[in-house]
C-alpha positions in Angstrom: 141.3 107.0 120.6 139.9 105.2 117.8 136.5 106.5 118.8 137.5 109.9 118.8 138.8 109.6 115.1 135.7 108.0 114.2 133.6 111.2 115.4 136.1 113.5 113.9 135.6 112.0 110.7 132.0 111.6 110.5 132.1 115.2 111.8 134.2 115.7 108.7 131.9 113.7 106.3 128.9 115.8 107.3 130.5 118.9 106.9 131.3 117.1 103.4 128.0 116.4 102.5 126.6 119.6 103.0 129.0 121.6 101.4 128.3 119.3 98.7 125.1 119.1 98.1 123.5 122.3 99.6 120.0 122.8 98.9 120.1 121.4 95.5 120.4 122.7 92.4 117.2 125.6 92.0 114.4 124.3 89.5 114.4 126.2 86.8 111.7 128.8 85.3 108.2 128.0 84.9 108.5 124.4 87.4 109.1 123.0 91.2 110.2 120.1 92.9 107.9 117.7 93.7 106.5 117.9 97.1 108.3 116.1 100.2 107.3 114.6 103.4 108.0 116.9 106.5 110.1 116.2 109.1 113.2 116.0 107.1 116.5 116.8 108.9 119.3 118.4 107.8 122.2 116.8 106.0 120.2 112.9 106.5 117.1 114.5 105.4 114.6 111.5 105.5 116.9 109.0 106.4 115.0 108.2 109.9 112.0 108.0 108.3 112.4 105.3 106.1 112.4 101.7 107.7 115.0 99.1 107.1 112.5 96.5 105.6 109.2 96.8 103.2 110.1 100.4 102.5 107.7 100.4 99.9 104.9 100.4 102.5 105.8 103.7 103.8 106.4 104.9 100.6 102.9 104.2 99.8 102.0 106.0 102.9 103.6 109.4 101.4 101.8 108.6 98.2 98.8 108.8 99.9 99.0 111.7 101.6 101.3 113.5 99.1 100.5 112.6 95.2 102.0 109.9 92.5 105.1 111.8 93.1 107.2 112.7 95.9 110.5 114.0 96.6 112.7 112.5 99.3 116.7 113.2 100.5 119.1 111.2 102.0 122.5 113.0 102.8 121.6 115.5 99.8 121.0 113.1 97.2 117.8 113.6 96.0 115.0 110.5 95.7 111.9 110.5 93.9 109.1 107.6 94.0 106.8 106.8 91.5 103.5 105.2 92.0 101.1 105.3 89.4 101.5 103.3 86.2 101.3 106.4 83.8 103.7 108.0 85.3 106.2 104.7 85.1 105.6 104.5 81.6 105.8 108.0 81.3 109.0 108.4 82.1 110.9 105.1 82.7 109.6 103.8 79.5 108.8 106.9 76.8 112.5 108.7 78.6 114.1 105.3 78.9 117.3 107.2 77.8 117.1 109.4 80.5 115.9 107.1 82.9 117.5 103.5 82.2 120.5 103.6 84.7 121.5 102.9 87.9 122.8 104.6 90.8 125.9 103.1 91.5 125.5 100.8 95.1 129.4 101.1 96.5 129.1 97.8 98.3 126.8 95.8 96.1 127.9 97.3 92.9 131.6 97.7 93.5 133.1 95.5 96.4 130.4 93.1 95.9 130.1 92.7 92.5 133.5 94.8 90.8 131.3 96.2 88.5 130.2 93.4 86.6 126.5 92.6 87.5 124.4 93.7 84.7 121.5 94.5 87.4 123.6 97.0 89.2 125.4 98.1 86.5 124.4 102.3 84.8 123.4 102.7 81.4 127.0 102.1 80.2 128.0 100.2 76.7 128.8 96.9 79.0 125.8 96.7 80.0 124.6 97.1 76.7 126.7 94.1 75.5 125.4 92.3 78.3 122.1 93.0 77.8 122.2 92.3 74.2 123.2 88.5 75.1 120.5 88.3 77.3 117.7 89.4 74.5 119.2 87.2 72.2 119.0 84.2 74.6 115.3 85.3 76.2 113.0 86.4 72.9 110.1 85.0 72.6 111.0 82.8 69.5 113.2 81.3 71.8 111.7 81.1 75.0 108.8 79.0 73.1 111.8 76.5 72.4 111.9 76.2 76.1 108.8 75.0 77.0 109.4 71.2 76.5 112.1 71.7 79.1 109.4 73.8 81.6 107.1 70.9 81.2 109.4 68.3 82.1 110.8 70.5 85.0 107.3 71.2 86.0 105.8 67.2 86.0 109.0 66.7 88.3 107.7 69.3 91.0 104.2 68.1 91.1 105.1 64.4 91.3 107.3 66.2 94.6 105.0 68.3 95.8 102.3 65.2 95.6 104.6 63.2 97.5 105.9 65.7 100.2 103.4 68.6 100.5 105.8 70.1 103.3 108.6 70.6 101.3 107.0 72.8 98.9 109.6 75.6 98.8 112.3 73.2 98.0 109.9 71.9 95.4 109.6 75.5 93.7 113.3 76.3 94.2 114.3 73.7 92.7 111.7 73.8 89.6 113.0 77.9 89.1 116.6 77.2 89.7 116.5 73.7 87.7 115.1 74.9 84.7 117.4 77.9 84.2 120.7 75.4 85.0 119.5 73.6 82.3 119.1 76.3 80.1 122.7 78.0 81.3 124.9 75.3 81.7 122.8 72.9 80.5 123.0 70.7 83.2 120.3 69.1 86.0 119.6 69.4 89.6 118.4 66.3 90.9 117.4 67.0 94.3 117.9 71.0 94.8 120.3 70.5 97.4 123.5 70.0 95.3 126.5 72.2 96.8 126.2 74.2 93.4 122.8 74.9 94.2 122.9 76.2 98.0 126.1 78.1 96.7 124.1 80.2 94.5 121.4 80.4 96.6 123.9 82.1 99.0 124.8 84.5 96.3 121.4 85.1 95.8 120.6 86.0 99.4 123.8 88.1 100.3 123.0 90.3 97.1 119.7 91.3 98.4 121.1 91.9 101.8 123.9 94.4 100.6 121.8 95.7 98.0 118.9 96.3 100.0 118.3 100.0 100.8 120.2 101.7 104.0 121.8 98.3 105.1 125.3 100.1 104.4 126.3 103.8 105.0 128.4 103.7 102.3 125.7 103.4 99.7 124.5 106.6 101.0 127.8 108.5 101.6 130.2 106.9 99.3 132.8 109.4 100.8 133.0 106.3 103.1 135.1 104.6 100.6 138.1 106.5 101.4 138.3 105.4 105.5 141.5 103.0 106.0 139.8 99.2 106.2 141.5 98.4 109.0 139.3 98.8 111.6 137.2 101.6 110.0 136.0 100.0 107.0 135.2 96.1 107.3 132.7 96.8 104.8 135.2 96.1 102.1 136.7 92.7 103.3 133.1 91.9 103.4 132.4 92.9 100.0 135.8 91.7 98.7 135.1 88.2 100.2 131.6 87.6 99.0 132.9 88.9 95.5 135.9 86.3 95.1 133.1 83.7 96.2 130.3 84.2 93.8 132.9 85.0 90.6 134.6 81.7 91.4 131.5 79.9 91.5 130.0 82.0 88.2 134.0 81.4 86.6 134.0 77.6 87.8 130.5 76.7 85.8 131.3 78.6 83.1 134.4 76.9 82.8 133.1 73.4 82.8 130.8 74.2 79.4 133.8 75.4 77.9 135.8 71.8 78.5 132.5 70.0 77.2 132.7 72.4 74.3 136.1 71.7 73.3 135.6 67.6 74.2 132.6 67.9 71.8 129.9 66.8 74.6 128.5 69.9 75.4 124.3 70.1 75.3 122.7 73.1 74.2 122.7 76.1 76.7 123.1 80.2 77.3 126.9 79.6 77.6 128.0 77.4 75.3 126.3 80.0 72.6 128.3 82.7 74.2 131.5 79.9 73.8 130.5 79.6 70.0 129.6 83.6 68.8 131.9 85.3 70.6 132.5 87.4 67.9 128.8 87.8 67.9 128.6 88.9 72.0 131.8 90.5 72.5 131.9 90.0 76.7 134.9 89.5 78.3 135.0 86.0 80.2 134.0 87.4 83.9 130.9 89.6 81.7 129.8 86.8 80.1 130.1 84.8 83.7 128.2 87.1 85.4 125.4 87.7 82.4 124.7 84.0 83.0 124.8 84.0 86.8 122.5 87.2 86.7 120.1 85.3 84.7 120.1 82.2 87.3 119.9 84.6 90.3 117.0 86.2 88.6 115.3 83.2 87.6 115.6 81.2 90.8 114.2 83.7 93.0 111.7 85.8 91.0 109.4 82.2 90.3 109.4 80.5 92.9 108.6 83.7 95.1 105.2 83.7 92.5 104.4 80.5 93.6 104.7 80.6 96.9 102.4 83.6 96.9 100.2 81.5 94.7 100.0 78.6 97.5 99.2 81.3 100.3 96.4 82.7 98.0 94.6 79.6 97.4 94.5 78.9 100.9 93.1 82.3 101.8 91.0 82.8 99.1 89.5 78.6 98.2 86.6 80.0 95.7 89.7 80.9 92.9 90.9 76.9 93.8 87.2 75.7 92.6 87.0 78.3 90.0 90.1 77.5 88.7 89.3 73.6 88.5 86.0 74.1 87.0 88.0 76.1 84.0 90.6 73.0 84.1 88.2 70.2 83.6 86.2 71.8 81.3 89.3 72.3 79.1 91.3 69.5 79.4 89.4 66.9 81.6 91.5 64.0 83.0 94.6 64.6 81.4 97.1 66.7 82.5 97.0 70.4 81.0 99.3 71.5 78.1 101.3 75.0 77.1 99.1 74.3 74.0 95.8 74.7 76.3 97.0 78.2 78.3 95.2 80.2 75.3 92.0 78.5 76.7 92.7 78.7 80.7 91.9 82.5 81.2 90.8 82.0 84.7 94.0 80.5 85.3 96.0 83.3 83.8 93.8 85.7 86.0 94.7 83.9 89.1 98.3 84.5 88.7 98.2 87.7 87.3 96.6 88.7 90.0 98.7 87.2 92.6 101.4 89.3 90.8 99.8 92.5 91.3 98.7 91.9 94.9 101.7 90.4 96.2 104.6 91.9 93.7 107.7 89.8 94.1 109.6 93.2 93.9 107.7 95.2 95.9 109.6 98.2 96.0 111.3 97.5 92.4 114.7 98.4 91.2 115.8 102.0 91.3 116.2 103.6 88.0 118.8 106.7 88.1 118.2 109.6 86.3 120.7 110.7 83.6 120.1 114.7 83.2 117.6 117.1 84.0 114.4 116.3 83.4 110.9 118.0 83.7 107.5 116.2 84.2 104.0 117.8 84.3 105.6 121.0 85.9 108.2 119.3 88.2 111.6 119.2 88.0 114.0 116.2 88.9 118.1 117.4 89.1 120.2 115.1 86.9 121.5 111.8 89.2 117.8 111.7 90.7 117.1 108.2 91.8 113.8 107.0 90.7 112.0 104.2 92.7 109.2 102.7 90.9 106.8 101.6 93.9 105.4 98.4 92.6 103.3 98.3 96.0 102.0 101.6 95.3 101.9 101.3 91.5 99.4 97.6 91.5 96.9 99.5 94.1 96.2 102.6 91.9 92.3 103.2 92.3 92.1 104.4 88.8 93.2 101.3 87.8 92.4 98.7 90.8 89.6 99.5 92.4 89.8 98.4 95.8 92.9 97.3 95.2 94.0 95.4 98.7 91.7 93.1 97.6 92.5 89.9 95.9 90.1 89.9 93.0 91.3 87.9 89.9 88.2 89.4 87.9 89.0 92.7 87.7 91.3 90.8 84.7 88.0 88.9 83.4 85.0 91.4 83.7 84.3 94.2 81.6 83.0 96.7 84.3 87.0 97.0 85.3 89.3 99.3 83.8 91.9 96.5 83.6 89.5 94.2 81.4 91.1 93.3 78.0 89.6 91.3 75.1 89.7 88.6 73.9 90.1 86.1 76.4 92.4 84.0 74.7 95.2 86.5 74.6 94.0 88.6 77.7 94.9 88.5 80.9 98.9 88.3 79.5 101.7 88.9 81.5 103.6 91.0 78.7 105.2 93.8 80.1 103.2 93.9 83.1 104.5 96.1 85.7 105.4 93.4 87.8 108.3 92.5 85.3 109.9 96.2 86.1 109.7 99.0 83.0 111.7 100.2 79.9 114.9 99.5 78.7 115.4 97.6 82.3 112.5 95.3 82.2 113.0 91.9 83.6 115.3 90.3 80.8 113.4 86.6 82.0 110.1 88.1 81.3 109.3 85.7 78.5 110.5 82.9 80.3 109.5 83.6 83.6 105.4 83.7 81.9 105.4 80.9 80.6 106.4 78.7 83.8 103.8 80.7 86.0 101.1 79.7 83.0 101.9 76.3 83.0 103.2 75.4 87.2 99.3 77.3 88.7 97.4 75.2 85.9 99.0 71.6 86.9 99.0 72.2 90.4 95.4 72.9 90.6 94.5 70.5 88.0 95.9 67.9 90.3 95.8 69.5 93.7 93.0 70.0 96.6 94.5 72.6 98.5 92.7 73.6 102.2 93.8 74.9 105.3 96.0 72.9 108.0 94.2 72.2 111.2 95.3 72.5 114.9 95.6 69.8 117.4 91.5 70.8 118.3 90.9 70.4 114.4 90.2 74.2 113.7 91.4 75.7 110.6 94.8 77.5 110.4 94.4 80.9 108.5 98.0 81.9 107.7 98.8 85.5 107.7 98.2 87.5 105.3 101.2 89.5 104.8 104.0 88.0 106.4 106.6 88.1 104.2 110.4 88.5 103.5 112.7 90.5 103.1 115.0 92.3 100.2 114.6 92.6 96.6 112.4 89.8 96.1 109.9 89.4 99.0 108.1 85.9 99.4 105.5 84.8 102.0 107.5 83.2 105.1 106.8 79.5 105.8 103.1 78.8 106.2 101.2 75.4 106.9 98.7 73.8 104.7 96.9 70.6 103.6 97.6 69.4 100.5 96.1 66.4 99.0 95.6 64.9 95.2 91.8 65.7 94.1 91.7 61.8 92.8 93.9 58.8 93.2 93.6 58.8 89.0 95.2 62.2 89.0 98.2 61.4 91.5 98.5 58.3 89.5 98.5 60.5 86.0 101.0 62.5 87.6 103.3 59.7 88.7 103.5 58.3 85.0 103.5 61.6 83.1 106.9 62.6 85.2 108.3 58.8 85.2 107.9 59.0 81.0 108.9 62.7 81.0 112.0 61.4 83.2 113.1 58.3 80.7 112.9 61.0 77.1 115.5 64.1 79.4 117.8 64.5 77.2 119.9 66.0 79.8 120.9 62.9 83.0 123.5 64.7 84.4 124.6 65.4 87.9 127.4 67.6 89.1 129.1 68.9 91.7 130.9 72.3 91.9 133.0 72.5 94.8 136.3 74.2 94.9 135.4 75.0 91.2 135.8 71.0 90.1 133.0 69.2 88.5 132.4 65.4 87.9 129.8 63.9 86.1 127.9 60.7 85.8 125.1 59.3 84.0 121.8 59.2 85.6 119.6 55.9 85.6 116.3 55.8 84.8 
């Protein structure tokens, strides 16, 4: 029986949609839509067609065969995918006030996250007082104040990664995700296993599950919404469940500053300025909670993903290792490079840059939604369009990366590419680079998020010899070159290498620059947040 009322309403819900929707609204005078892959059915229109994971892949696909633009449907609403930089900056950045919200995710926006995560949220004044906080706390005036505690986060991983090669993950995790707890809460992570730690790692995970495109049917029929949970609709539970975990654990930390606030032993940190201008940041206390969580989920993931990519590079591609080495001893010889040195480690910079645009951590980017009609070089996109930026699509346009498949750092260093931007020590920069997303919606980290993948790339190869494992018969290990992840932020799965120090005075450099750099923290504090308690207790040195 309960099958039969299933089919009857889906039956119902088609007829829904189509009634709905139609054919869309009719472009107007003078323009047409864009064009559209073939194939589509109706009322799911190109629902089939579109795989579960690395989307943006067949999205390039269409580009290729179709133009910078196309036009796809999925039960009537209407899609469009982007994928040439011009036309991102075009409209996502010159229209950012058409083009700067969000099309509203029922599961990940609503049951997941009740409406509060600024990088779901539309183009609403909350988000605007959200984001506002968030430029306050990121600007470049202030992100430079941050680099002592990059530095001392960054001498910790190396002295790790030196020590255990095999846990190099953990050692970026923990680097990404203990630098912004110390700039949040203003607290450390010891080990990068803390409860508090995994717990938001969780979050982090289930957010790019839900969120990811086509994993629920309600994202794409929200008349969904309305079926009775029980039985029909488990979806919310889930949603409702995850929600009450990740806002206690974003309440509970929030929380804690506020008692160190009001006992007079609270460090610097995101929240405790929130605490202390409130009348500055108007946020309710679950805004400002989430603002700060957004910025840890952001932080954590987006870096470390970089690096990973940076590790699999270096292993496939060992001339950019001895390249980047001959740059770092020129520069700064045997002592360990400085944020002080990045204006004259262009190689370095190139290297990373690089890896950004040939592996982009968000491949397929963060749909923008479109806010009202809109016409572009003749076509015509209906108000509520959803517009995908195809970062995949976007870092291999020929006119702007030749060959672009290739991983070629100098297309960043030598004038005869189109990319090439003088002088050197300003250029290759990773300001607003399309990797960090586009317009009013650009990644709110960006300043911070350069500045660690300056400084991690240039320590690890200054102290690093990085070669491929070998196989019980001693031949080399080539790790695949695209096997990645998946959801928002993609990362290459776990791969084997050999890593080694390139001198036993550079492993012994390292081991005193992070056993000084571990006596001056200002900041010895562990914690643990379970059940939304905390306890604290001076660390040793």
């Amino acid at each position: 029986m309960a099958s039969l009322w299933v089919l009857a309403l889906l039956a119902v819900v088609s007829v829904a949609v189509a009634v709905t929707h139609g054919r869309g609204k009719s472009p107007p005078r003078g323009s047409k839509l864009p064009p559209s892959p073939r194939y589509g059915l109706p009322i799911i229109g190109h629902a089939l067609q579109i795989p579960p994971v690395h989307s943006w892949l067949k999205f390039k696909t269409w580009t290729d065969e179709l133009g910078p633009i196309v036009r796809f449907r999925i039960f009537g609403r209407e899609n469009i995918v982007i994928s040439t930089e011009k036309v991102a900056n075009d409209l996502l950045r010159e229209r950012g006030s058409r083009y700067s919200s969000r099309e509203h995710l029922v599961m990940a926006s609503e049951y997941l996250s009740n409406n509060l995560r600024p990088l779901l949220l539309g183009y609403s004044d909350r988000w605007r007082r959200g984001r506002k906080m968030m430029h306050h706390l990121t600007m470049v005036n202030n992100a430079n104040s941050y680099q002592p505690m990059q530095s001392l986060e960054s001498k910790r991983m190396l002295y790790d990664l030196l020590q255990d090669p095999s846990r190099y993950e953990l050692w970026f995790q923990r680097y990404a995700s203990g630098l912004i707890f110390r700039l949040a809460y203003g607290k450390t992570i010891r080990t990068g296993e803390e409860s508090h730690v995994q717990e938001i790692i969780k979050v982090n995970h289930n957010l790019e599950r839900i969120a990811s495109p086509g994993v629920f049917l309600v994202d794409s029929l929200p008349i969904l919404r309305y079926l009775p949970e029980w039985r029909l609709a488990p979806f919310k539970r889930e949603g409702r469940r995850l929600h009450e975990v990740e806002s206690g654990l974003f309440r509970a930390l929030l929380k804690d500053v506020e008692a160190e606030v009001e006992a007079g032993t609270a460090g610097p940190s995101f929240a405790r300025t929130w605490l202390e201008n409130k009348n500055s940041f108007p946020l309710t206390e679950d805004e400002a909670s989430y603002v700060f969580g957004t910025l840890f989920e952001a932080g954590t993931g987006t870096t470390a993903a970089a690096m990973m990519s940076f590790m699999l590079v270096i292993v496939l591609f060992p001339q950019w290792q001895q390249a980047m080495w001959d740059e770092l001893d020129e520069v700064v010889g045997d002592r360990m490079p400085e944020f002080e040195d990045v204006p004259r480690l262009p190689t370095c910079r190139a290297v990373i840059k690089e890896v950004l645009r040939w592996r982009p951590v968000t491949s397929g980017g963060v749909p923008h939604q479109l806010t009202e009609d809109d016409i572009y070089d003749g076509y015509f996109f209906p108000k509520g369009t959803t517009v995908h930026a195809n970062q995949w699509a976007i870092h291999r346009d020929p006119e702007l990366y030749p060959d672009g498949d290739t991983f070629n750092p100098d297309r960043w260093l030598n004038p005869k590419y189109p990319t090439f931007r003088e002088p050197l020590t300003k250029y290759p920069s990773l300001q607003n680079f399309s990797s960090f997303g586009f317009g009013r919606r650009i990644c709110p980290g960006m300043n911070i998020a350069e500045r660690s993948l300056y400084i991690i790339p240039a320590r690890v190869m200054w102290a690093c010899r990085i070669t491929k494992a070998k196989d019980a018969n001693g031949a080399d290990i080539t790790p695949p070159s695209y096997d990645y992840t998946t959801g928002f932020n993609a990362q290459p799965k776990p791969f084997t290498f050999h890593l080694e120090a390139r001198s036993e005075q550079r492993r012994l450099a390292v081991e005193e620059a992070w056993r000084e750099a571990e006596k001056e923290d200002p900041l010895a504090w562990t914690a643990d947040y379970r059940s939304g308690h905390s306890s604290r207790g001076r660390v040793k040195s």
